[in-house]
Structures are given as C-alpha cells and as structure tokens.
C-alpha positions as CSV (number, residue, x, y, z in Angstrom):
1,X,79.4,78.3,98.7
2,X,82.2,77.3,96.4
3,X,85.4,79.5,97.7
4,X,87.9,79.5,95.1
5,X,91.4,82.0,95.2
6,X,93.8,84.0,92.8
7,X,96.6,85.7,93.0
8,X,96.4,89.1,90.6
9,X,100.0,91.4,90.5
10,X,100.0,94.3,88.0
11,X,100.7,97.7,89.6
12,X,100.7,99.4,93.1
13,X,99.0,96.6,95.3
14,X,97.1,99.4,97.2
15,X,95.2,99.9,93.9
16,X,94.8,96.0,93.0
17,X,93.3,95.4,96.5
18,X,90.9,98.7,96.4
19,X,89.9,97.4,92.9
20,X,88.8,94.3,94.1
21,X,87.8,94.4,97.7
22,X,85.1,96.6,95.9
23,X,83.2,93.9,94.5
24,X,80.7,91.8,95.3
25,X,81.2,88.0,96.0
26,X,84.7,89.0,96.7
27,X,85.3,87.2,100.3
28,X,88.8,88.6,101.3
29,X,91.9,90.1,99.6
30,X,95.0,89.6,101.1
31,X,97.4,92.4,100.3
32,X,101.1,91.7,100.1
33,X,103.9,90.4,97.7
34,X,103.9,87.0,96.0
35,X,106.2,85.1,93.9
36,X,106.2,82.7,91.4
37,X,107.3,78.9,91.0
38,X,108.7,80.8,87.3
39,X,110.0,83.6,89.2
40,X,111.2,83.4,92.7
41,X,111.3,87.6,93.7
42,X,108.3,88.9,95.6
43,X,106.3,91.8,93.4
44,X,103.3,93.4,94.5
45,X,100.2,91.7,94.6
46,X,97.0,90.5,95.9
47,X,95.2,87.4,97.0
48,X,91.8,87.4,95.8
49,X,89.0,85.0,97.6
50,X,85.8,85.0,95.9
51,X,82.5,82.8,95.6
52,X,83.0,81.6,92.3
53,X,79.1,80.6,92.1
54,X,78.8,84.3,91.9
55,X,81.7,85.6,90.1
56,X,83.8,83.8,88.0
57,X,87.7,83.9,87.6
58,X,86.8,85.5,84.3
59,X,85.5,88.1,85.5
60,X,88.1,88.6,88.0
61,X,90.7,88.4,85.1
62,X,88.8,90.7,83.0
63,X,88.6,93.4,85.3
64,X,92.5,92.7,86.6
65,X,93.3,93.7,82.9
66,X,91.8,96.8,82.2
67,X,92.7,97.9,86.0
68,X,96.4,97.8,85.6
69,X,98.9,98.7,82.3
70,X,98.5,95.2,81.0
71,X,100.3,96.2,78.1
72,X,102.5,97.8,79.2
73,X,106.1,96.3,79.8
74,X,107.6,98.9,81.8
75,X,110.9,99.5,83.6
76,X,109.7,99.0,87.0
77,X,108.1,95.5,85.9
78,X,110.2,93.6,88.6
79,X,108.2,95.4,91.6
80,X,104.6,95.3,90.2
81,X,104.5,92.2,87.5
82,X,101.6,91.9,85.8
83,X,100.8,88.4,86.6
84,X,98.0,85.9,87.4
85,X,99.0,84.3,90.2
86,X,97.2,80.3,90.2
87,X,97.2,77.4,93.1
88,X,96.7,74.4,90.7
89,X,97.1,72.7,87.0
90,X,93.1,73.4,86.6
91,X,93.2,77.3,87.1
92,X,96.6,77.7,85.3
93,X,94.7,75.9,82.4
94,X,91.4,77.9,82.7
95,X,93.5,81.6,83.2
96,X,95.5,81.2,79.9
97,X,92.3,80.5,77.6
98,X,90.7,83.4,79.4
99,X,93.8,85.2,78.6
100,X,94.2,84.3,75.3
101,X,90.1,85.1,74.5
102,X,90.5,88.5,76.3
103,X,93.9,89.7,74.6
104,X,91.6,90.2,71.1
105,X,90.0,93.2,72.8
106,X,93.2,94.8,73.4
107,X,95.2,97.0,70.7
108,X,98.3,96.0,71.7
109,X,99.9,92.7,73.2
110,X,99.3,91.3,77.0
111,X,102.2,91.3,79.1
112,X,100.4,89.8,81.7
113,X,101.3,86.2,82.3
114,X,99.8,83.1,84.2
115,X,101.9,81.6,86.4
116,X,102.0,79.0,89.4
117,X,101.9,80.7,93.0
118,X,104.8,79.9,95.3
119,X,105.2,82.2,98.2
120,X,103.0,85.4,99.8
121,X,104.3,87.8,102.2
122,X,101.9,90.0,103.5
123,X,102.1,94.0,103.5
124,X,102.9,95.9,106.8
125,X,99.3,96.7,109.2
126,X,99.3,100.2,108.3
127,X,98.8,99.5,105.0
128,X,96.5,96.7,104.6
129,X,92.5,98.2,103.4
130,X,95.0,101.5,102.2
131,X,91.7,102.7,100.1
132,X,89.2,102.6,102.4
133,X,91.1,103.4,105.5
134,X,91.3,106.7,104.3
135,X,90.4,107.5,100.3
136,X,90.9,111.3,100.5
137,X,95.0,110.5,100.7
138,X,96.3,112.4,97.5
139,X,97.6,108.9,96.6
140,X,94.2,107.4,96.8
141,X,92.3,110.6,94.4
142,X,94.8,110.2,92.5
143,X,95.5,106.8,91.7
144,X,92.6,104.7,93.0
145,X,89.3,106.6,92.3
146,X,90.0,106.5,88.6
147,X,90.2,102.6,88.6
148,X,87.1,102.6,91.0
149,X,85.5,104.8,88.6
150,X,86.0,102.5,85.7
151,X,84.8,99.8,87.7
152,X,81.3,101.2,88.5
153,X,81.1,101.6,84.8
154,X,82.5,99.1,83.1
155,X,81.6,96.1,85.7
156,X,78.6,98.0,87.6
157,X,76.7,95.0,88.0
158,X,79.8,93.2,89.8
159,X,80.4,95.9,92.1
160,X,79.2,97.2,95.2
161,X,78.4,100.2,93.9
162,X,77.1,101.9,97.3
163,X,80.5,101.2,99.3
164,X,82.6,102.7,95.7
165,X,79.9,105.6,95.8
166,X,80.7,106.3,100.0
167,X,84.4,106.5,99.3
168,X,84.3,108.7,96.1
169,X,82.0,111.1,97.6
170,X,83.6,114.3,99.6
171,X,82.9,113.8,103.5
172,X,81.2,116.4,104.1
173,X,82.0,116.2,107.6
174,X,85.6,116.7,107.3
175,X,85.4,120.4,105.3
C-alpha cells in the first residue's frame, strides 16, 4: 500500500476533515492549522493520508474544490486559505496541472493555490472528528451535511456511503 499525504485548507477545518475522513482509501486526516513555505501564518486545514493506489490526488483535489468557495476570495481568506498544501517538488508539480485542468469546469477563476507545506499545528482534543463526534450540532446540519450530501452524489463511488448515510440519518434513539 502506497501512503502518500496532502495538505487541503479552504474553509472551516471541521468541514474539510468531515468531507474527507468520509471517503474511502482515506487513511487518517489530521485536523489543525498549517502554513506555508509562501506564507508563514497558520490557516485552517487538514492533513489528508490516503492510499493513492486507490484514490488519487486528483481526486482528492477535485473534491477539495467543489467542497469549499474555491472561488471565492473572501475577507476572512487569512483564517481559512484555500490552499493545497504539498510535501515535495513532485506533488507541487502534479497539484498545479490538476489545478489548471480542473479550473475549465469552473465559471469563475480558482483562488485556490498550491503551495509547499511548512508547519502543522494540530486543533484542540475536543475538536478533532468534530462531525462525527456528534453530527446533529446545529453547526454540523448546517454546515457539514450539505457538503457530505454533495459528496454522496457527486463522488459516490469514492465515498463510504454507509458511514455518510449513519450520520445524516436522525437517531431515532435520541427523540
């Protein structure tokens, strides 16, 4: 098994990390803050481990874009940059052709950019797995079960459906 890792940054890393700990061949994601060898303050991010036999970075890049506002270059850009986060010359190669072939399907311009990983600082305990420690937090209906919806849709066949399904469904135990 060929274990390869990413760093993704584009919005609320509670989101990033639900998005992508729901797939399949996805190993670990490490929730936290990162910055850049281009930009030395920590934004919100996520490392993403995966078996790239099984699911390749342009998968993971794909589904990065139409997860977060990709296009958009909003005020609070500092605190949740959209960013691909790479470890060496190879995938900072590889991530800007994937960029530049993906950014025709998009109306409007990628602000996302590729850039070399320096530094991660991991979130606080209580918020690591935020998602699926608890997905009935307003937060989490409100924010997270739309992108986990567009996931089982979009990229059904790279997700694990049943574990999206279990969190989206109301617990009937708990009404």
């Amino acid at each position: 098994m060929s274990i390869k890792k990413v760093g993704l940054g584009g919005g609320c890393h509670w989101c990033t990390e639900a998005v992508f700990s729901s797939l399949k061949d996805v190993i670990q994601v490490e929730q936290g803050f990162i910055s850049s060898v281009e930009e030395s303050e920590f934004s919100e991010a996520v490392i993403v481990h995966f078996n790239e036999a099984r699911i390749s970075l342009k998968d993971l890049i794909e589904i990065h874009l139409y997860t977060h506002k990709s296009t958009s270059n909003h005020s609070m850009r500092n605190k949740y940059r959209s960013a691909i986060y790479v470890f060496n010359l190879e995938d900072f190669e590889k991530s800007n052709f994937i960029l530049d072939e993906l950014k025709k399907e998009f109306e409007e311009d990628l602000v996302t950019q590729v850039v070399h990983f320096k530094s991660f600082k991991p979130s606080e305990k209580q918020f690591k797995d935020y998602y699926y420690s608890d997905s009935e937090k307003p937060f989490c209906t409100t924010y997270i079960v739309p992108k986990l919806s567009l996931l089982m849709r979009k990229y059904g066949k790279l997700t694990n459906i049943k574990k999206v399904e279990a969190s989206i469904a109301p617990k009937a135990t708990s009404k």
